[in-house]
N, CA and C of each residue as an Amber inpcrd file, in Angstrom:
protein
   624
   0.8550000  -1.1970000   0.0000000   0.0000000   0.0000000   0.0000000
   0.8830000   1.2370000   0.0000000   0.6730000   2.4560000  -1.1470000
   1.5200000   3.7840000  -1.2160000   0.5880000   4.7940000  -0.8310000
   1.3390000   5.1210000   0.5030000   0.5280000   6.2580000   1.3070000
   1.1950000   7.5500000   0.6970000   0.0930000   8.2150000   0.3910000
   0.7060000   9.6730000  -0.2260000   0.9370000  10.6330000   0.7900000
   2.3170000  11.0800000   1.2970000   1.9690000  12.9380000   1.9920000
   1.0780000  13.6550000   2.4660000   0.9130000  14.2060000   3.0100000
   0.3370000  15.5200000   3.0670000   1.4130000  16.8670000   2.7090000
   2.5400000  16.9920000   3.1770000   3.2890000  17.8230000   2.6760000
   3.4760000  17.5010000   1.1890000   3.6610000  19.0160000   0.4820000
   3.4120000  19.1790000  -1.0870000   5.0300000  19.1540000  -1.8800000
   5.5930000  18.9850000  -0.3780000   7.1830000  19.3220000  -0.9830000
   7.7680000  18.2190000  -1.4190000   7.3120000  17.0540000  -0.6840000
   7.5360000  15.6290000  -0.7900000   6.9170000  14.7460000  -1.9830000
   7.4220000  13.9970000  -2.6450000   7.2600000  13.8840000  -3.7710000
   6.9220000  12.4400000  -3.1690000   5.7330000  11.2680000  -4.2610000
   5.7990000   9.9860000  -3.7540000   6.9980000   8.9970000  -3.2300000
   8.1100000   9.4800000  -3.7640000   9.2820000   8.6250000  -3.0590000
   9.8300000   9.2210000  -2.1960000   9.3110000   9.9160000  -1.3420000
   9.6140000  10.5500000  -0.1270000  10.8760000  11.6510000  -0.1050000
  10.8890000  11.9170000  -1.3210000  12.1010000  13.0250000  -1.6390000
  11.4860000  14.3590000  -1.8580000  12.4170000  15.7750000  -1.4670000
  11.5710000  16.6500000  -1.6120000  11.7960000  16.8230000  -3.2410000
  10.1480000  17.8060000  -3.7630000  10.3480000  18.3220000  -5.3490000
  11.5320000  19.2450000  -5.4670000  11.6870000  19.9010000  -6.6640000
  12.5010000  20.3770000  -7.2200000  12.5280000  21.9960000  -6.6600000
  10.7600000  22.1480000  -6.2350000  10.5890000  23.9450000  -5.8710000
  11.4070000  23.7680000  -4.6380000  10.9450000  22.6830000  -3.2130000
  11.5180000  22.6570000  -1.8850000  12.8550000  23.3870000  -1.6490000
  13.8590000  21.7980000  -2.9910000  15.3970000  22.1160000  -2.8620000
  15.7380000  23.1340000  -2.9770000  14.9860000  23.8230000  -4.3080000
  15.5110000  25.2660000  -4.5710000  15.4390000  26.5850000  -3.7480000
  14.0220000  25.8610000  -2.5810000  13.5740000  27.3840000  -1.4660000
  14.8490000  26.9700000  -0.6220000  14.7710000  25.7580000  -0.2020000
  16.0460000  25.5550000   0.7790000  17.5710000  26.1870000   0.5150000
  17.9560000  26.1340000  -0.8420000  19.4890000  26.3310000  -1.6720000
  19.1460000  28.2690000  -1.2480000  17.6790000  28.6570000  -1.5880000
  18.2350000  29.5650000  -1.5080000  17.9540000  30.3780000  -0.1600000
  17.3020000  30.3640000   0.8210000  17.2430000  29.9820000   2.2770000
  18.9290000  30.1580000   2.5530000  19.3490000  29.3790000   2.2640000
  20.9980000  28.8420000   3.0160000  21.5710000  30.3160000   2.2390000
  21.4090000  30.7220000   1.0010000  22.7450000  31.2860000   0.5240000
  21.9810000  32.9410000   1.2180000  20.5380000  33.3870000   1.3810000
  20.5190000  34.5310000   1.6190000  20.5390000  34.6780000   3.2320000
  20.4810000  33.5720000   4.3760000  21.5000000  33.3340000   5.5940000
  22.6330000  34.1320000   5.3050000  23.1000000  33.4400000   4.6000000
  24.9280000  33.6140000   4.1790000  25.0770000  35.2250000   4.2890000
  24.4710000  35.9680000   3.0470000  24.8490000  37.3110000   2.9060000
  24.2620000  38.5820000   3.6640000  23.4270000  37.8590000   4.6200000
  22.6950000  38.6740000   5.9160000  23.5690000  38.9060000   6.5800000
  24.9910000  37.2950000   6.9110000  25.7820000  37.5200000   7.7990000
  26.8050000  38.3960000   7.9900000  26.9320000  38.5260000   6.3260000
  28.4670000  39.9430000   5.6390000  27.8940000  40.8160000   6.5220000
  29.3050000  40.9440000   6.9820000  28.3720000  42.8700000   7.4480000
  28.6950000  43.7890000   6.7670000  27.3920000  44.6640000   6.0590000
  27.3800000  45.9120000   5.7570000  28.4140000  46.7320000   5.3370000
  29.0820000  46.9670000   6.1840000  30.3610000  47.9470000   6.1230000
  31.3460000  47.4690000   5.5030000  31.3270000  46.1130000   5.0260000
  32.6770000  45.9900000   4.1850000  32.3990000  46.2880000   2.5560000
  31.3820000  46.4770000   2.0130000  31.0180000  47.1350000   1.0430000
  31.5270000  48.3060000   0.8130000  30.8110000  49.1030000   1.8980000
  31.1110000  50.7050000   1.9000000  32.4570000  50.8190000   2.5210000
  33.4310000  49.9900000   2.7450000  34.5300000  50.6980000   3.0120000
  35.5070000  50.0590000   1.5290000  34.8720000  49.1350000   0.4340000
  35.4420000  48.9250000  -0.5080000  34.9700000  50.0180000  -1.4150000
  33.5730000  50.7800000  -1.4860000  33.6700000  51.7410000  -2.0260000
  34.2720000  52.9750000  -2.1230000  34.4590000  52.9960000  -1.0490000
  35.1020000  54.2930000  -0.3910000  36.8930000  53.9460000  -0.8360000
  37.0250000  52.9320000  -0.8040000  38.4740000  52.7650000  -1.4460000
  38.8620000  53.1920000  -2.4590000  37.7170000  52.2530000  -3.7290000
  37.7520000  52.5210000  -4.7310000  37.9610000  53.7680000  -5.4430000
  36.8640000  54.7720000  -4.6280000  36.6650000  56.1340000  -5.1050000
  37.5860000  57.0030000  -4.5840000  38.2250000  56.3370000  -3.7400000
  39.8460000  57.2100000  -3.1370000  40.5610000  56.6650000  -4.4080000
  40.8640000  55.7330000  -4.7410000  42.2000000  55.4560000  -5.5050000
  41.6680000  56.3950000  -7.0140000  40.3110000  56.0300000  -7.5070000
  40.0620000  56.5660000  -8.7100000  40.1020000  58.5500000  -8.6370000
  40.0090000  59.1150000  -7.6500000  40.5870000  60.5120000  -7.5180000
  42.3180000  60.6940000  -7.5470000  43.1660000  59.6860000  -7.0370000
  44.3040000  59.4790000  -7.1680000  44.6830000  59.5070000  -8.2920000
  43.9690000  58.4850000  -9.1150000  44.2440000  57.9310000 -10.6560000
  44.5660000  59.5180000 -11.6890000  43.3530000  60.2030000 -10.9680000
  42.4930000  61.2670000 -11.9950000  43.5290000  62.3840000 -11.5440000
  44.0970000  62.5790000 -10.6510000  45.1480000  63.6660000 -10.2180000
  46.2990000  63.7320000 -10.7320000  46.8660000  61.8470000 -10.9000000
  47.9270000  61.5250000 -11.3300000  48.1550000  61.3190000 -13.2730000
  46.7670000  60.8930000 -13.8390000  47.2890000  61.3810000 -14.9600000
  47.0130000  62.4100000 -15.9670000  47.3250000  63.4450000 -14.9830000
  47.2120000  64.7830000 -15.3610000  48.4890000  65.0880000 -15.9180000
  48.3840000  65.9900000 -16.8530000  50.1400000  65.8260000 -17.8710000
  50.9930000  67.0390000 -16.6030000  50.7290000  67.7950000 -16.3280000
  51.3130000  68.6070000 -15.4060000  51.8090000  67.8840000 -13.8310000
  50.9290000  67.1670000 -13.3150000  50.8600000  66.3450000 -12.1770000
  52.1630000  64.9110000 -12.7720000  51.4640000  64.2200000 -13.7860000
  52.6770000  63.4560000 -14.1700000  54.2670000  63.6580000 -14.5250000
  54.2920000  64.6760000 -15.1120000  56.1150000  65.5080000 -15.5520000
  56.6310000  66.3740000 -13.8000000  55.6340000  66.4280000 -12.9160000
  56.1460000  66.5580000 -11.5830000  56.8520000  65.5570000 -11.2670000
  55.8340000  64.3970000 -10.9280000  55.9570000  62.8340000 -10.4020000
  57.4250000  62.2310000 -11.1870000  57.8470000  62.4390000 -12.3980000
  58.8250000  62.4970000 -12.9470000  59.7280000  63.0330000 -12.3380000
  59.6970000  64.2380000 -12.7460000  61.3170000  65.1730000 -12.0040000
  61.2090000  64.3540000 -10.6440000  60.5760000  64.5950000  -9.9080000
  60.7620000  64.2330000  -8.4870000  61.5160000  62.8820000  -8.4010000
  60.9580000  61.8850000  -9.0540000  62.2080000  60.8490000  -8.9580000
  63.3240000  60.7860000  -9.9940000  63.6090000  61.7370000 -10.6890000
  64.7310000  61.5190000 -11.6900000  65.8730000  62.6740000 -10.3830000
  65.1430000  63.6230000  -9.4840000  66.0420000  64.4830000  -9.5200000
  66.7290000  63.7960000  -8.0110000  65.8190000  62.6420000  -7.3900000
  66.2610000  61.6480000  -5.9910000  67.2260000  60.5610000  -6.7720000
  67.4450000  60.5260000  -8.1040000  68.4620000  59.6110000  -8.4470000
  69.5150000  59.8620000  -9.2760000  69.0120000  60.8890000 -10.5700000
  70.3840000  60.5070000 -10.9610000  71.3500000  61.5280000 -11.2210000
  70.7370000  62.8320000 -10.2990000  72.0300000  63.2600000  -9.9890000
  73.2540000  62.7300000  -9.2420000  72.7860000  61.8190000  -8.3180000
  73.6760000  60.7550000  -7.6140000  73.9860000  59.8670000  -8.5470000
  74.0520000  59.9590000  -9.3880000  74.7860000  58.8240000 -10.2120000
  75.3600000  59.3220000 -10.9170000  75.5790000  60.3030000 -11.0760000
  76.6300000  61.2420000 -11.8930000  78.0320000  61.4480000 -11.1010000
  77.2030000  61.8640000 -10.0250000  78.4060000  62.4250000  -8.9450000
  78.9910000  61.1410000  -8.0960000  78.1840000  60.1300000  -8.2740000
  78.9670000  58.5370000  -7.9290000  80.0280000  57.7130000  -8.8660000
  80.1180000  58.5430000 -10.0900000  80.4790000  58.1380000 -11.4010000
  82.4520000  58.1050000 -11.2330000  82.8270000  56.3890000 -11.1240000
  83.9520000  56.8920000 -10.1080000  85.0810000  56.9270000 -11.4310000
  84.4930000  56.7610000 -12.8030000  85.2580000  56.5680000 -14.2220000
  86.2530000  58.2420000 -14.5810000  85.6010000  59.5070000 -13.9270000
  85.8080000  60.4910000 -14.1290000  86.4080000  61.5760000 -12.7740000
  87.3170000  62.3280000 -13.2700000  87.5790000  62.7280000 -12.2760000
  86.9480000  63.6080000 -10.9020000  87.1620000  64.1330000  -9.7790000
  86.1970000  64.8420000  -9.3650000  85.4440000  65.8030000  -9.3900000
  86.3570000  66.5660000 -10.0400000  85.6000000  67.9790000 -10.6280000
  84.5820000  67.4880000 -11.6950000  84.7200000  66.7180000 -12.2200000
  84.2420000  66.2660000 -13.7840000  82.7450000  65.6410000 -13.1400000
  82.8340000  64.6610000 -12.2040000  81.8320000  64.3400000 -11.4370000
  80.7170000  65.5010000 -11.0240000  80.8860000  66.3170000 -10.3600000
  80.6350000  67.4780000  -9.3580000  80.3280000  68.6210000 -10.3990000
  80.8070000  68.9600000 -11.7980000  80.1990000  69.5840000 -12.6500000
  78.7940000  68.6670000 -13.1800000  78.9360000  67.1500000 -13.4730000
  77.8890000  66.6130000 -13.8270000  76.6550000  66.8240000 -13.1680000
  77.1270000  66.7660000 -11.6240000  76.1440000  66.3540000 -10.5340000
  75.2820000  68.0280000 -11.0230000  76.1420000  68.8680000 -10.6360000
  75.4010000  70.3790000 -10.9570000  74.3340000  70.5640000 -12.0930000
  74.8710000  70.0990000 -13.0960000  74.0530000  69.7810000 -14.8680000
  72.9610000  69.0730000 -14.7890000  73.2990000  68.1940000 -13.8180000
  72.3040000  67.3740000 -14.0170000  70.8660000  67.6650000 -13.3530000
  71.6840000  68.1650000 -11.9580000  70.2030000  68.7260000 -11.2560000
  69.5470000  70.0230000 -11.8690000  70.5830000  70.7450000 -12.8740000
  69.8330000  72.2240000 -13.3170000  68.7360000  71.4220000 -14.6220000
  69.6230000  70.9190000 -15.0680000  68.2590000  70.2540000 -16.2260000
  67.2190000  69.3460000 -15.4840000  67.4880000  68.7820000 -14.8050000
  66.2670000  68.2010000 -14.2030000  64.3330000  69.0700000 -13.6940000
  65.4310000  70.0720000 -13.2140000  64.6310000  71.3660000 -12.5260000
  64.4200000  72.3890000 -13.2720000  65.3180000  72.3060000 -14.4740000
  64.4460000  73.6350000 -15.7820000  63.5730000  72.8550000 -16.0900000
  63.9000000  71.1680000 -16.4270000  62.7700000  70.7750000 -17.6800000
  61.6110000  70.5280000 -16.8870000  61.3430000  70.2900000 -15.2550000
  60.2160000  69.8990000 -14.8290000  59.3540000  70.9280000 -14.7520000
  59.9350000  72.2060000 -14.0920000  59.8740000  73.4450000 -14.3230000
  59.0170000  73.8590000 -15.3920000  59.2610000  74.1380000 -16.1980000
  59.0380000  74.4410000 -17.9300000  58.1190000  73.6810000 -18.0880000
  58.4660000  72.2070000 -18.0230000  57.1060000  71.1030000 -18.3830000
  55.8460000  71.5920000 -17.5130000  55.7450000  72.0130000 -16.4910000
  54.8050000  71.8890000 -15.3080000  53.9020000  73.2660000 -15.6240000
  54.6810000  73.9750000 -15.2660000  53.9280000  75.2640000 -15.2270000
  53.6950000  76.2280000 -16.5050000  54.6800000  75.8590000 -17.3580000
  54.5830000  76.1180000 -18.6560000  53.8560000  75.8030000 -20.2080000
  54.3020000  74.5020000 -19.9430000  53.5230000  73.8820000 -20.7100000
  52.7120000  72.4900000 -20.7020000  53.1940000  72.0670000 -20.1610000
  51.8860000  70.6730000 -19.6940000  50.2430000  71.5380000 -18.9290000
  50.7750000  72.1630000 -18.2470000  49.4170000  72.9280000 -17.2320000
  48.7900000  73.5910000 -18.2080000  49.2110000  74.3290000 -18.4040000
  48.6880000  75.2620000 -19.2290000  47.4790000  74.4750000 -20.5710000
  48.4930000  73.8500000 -21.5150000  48.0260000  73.0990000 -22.5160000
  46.9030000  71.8420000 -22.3980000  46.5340000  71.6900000 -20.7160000
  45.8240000  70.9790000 -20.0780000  44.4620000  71.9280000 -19.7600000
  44.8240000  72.6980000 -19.2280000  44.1750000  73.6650000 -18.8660000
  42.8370000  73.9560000 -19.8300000  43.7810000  74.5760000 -21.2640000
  43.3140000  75.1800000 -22.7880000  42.4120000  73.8340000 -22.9240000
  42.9810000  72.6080000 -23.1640000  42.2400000  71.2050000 -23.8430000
  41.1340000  71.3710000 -22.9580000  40.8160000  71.4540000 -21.8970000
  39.8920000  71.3510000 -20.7850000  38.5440000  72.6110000 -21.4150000
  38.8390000  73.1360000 -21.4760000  38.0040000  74.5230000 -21.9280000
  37.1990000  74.2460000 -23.6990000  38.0480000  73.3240000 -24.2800000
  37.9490000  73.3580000 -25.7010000  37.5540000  72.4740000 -26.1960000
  37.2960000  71.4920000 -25.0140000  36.5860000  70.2280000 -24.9480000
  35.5060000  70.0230000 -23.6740000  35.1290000  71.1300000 -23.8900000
  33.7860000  71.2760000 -22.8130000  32.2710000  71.0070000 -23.3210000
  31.6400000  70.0530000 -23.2950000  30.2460000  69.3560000 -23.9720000
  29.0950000  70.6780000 -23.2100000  29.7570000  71.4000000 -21.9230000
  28.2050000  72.1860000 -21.3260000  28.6220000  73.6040000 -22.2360000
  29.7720000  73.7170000 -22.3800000  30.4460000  75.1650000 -23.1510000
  29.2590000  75.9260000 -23.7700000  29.0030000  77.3760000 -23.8080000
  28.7260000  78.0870000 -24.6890000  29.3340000  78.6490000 -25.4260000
  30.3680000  78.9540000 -25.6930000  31.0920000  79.6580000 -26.7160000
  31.4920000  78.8500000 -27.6580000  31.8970000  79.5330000 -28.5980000
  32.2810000  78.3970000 -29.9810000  33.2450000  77.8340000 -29.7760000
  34.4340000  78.0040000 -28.8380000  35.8920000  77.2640000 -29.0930000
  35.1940000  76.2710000 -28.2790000  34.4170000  75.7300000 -27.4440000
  33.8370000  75.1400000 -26.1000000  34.5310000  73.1870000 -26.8580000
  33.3730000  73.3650000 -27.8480000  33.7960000  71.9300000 -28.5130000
  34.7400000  71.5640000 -30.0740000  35.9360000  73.1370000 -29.6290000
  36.8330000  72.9490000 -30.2460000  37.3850000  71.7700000 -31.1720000
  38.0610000  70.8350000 -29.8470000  38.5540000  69.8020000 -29.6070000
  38.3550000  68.7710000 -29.8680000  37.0220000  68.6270000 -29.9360000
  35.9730000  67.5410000 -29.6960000  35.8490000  66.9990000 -30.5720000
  36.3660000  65.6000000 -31.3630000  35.7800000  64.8870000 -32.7910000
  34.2520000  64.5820000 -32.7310000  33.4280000  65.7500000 -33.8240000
  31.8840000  65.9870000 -33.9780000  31.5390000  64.4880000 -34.3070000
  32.0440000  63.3510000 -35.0040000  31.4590000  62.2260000 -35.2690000
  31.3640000  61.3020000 -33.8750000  31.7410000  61.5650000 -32.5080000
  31.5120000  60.7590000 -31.8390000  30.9760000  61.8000000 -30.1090000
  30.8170000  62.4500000 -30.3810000  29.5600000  63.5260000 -29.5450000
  29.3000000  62.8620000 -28.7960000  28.3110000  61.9010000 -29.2020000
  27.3980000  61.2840000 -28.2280000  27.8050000  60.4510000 -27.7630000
  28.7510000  59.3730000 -28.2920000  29.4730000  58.7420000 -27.3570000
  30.1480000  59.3340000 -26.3600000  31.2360000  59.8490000 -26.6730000
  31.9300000  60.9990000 -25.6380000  30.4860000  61.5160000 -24.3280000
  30.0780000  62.2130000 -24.5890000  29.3760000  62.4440000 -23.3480000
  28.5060000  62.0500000 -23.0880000  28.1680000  60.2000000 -23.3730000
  27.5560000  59.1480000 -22.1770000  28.9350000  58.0990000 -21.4670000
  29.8930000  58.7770000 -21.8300000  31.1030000  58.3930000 -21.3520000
  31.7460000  59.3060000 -20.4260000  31.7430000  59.5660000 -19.4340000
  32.6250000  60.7080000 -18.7620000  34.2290000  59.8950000 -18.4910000
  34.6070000  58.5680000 -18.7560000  35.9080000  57.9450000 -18.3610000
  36.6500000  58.4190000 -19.6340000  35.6910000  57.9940000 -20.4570000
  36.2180000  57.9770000 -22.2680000  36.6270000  59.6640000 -22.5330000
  35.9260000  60.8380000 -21.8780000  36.2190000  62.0970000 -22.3020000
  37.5940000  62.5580000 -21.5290000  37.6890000  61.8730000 -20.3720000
  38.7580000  62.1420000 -19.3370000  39.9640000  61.5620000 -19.8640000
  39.8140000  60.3700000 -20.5040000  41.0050000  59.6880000 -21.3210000
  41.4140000  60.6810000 -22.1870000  40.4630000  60.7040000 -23.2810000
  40.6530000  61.7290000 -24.4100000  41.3570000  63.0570000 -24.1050000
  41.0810000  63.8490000 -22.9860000  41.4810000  65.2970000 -22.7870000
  43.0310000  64.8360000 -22.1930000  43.5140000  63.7370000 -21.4430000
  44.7650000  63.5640000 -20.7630000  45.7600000  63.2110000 -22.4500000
  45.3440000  62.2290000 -23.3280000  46.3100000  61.8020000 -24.3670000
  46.1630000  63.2590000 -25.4100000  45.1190000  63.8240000 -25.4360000
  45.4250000  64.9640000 -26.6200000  46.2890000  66.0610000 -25.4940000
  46.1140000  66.6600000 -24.3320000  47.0740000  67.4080000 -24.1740000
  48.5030000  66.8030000 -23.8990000  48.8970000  65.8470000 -23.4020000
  49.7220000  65.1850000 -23.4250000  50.6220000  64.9190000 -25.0110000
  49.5980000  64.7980000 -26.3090000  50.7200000  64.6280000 -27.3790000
  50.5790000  66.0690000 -28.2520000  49.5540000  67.3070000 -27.5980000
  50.0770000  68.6200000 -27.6880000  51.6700000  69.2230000 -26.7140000
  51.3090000  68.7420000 -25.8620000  53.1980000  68.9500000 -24.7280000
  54.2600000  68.5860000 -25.4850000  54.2180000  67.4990000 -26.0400000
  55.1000000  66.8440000 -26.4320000  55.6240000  67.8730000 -27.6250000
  54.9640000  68.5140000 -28.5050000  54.8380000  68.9270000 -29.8530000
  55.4480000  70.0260000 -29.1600000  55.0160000  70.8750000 -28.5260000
  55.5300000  71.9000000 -27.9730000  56.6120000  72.1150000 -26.6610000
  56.9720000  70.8520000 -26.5760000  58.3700000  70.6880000 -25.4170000
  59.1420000  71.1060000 -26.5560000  59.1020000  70.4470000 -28.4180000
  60.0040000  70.6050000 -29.3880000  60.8070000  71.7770000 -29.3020000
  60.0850000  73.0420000 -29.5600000  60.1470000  74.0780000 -29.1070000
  60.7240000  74.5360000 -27.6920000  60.0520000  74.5390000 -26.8000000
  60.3770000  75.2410000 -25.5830000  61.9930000  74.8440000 -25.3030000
  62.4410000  73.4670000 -25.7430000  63.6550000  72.8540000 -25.2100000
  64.7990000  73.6240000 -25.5020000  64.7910000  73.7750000 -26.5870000
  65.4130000  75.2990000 -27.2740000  65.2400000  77.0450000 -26.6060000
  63.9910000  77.3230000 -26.6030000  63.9510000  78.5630000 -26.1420000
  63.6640000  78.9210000 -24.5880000  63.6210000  77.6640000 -24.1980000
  63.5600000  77.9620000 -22.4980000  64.1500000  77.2120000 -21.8470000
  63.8570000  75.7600000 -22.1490000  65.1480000  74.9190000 -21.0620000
  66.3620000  74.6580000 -21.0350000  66.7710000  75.2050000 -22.6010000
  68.8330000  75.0690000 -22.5110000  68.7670000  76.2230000 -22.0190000
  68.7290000  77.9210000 -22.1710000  69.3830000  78.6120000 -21.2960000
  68.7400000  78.8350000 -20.1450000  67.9550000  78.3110000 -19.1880000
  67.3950000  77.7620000 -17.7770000  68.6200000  76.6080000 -17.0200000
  68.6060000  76.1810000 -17.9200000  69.4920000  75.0890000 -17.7510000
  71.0480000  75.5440000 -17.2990000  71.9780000  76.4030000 -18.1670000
  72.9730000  76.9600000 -18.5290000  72.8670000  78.2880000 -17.1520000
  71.9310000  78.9340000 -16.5930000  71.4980000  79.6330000 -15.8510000
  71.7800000  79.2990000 -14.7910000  70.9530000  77.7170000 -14.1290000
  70.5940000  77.5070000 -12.8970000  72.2850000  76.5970000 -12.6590000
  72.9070000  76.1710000 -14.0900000  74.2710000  75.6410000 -13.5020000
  75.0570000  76.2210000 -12.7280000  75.2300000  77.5100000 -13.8610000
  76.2500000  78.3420000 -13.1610000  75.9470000  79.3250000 -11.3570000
  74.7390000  78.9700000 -11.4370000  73.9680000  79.5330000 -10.2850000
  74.8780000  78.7150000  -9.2180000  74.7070000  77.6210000  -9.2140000
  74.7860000  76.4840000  -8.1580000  76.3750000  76.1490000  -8.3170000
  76.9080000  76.1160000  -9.4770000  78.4870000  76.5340000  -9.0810000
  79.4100000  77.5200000  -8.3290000  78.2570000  78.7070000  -8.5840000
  78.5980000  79.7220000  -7.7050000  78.7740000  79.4650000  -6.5000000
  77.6050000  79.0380000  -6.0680000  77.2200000  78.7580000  -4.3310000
  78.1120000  77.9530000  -4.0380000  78.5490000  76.6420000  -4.8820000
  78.9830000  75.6500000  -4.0490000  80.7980000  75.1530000  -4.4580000
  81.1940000  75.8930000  -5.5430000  82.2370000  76.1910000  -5.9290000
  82.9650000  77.2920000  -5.9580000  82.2680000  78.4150000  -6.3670000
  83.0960000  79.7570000  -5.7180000  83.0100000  80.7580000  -7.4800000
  83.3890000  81.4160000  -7.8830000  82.8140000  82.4160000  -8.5920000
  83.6210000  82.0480000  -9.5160000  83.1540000  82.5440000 -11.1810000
  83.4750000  82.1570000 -12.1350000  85.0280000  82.7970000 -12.5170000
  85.2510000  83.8560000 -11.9150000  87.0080000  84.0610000 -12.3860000
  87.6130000  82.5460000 -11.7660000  87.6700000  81.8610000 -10.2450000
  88.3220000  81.0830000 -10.3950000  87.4230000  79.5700000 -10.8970000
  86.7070000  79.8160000 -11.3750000  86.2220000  78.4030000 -12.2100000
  86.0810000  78.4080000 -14.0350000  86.5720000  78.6690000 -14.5220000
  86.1750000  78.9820000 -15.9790000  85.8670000  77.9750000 -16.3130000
  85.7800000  76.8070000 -15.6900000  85.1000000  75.3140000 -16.4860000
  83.5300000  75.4700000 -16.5680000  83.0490000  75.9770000 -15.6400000
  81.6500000  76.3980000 -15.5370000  81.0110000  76.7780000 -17.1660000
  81.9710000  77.8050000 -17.8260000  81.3120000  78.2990000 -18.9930000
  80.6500000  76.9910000 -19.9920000  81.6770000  75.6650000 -19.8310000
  81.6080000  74.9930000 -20.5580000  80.4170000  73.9810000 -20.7380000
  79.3610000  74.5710000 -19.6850000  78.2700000  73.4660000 -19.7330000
  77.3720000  73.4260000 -20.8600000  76.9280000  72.2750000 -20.8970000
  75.6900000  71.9000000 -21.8540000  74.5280000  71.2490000 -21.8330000
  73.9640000  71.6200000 -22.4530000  72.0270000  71.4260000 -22.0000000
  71.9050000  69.7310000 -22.7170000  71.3920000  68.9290000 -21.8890000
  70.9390000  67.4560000 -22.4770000  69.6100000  67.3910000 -22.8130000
């Protein structure tokens, strides 16, 4: 004799149906994510959106040619002046050269022309702009992409001023950072060597 159930979950071979397992499977897994607590979400968001303001600071063409000098000028002027192939003066003029070009070109790059040319792209690639230069910049065949993208416009404005710098470092390297350069040497020879009647090697520097 096959006695049927009364429970609906139980199937004639005394196994539960297919709906039961599935209330049970999911029973167990929303247990589970009751137990997360809360706050580790929001402190992964809060991460996130710290590092992505980091991101957005750092590849800024002005912010990046800082981040540059700053570690070219913690190393390799010391490696000039560690340079044990040459004599000491020869060293100690390098070390000088090296830190004046370091500090014209970051110089020059920063406030001159990376900022600036960041600055301009920013203005000329503005989607709320009223004035006509506003969407200068802006390639008209992709408009609408661009601004349902705010990552994609932020990309775009960092690589076009970035390979405008570049175009115009051509320039500046010539008319501002060799004699900056040639300037801040003899500056710092002064101070730390003594004045150019008894150094005439000083005259002999050159811009890299």
């Amino acid at each position: 004799m096959n006695i049927q159930p009364i429970n609906n979950s139980v199937s004639t071979q005394g196994r539960p149906n297919n709906n039961g397992w599935n209330n049970l499977k999911n029973n167990v897994v929303q247990k589970i994510i009751d137990v997360i607590p809360a706050h580790t979400h929001k402190e992964s968001a809060k991460k996130l959106e710290k590092w992505n303001k980091i991101d957005n600071w750092v590849s800024k063409p002005a912010q990046n040619r800082g981040i540059m000098g700053a570690t070219a000028i913690l190393t390799q002027p010391f490696i000039d002046y560690n340079n044990k192939k040459v004599d000491q003066e020869t060293r100690k003029m390098a070390f000088l050269n090296r830190l004046a070009v370091i500090l014209a070109g970051t110089t020059v790059g920063m406030f001159i022309v990376r900022g600036p040319i960041h600055t301009l792209t920013e203005k000329m690639t503005n989607l709320k702009g009223n004035s006509k230069f506003s969407k200068t910049l802006l390639p008209k065949k992709y408009l609408k992409e661009i601004a349902e993208n705010e990552k994609f416009l932020r990309n775009y404005r960092v690589a076009l001023s970035t390979s405008l710098a570049v175009s115009a470092c051509a320039v500046t390297n010539f008319l501002l950072d060799a004699p900056l350069t040639i300037y801040l040497t003899n500056l710092f020879h002064d101070k730390i060597c003594g004045s150019k009647k008894n150094n005439p090697r000083k005259t002999e520097v050159k811009h890299e």
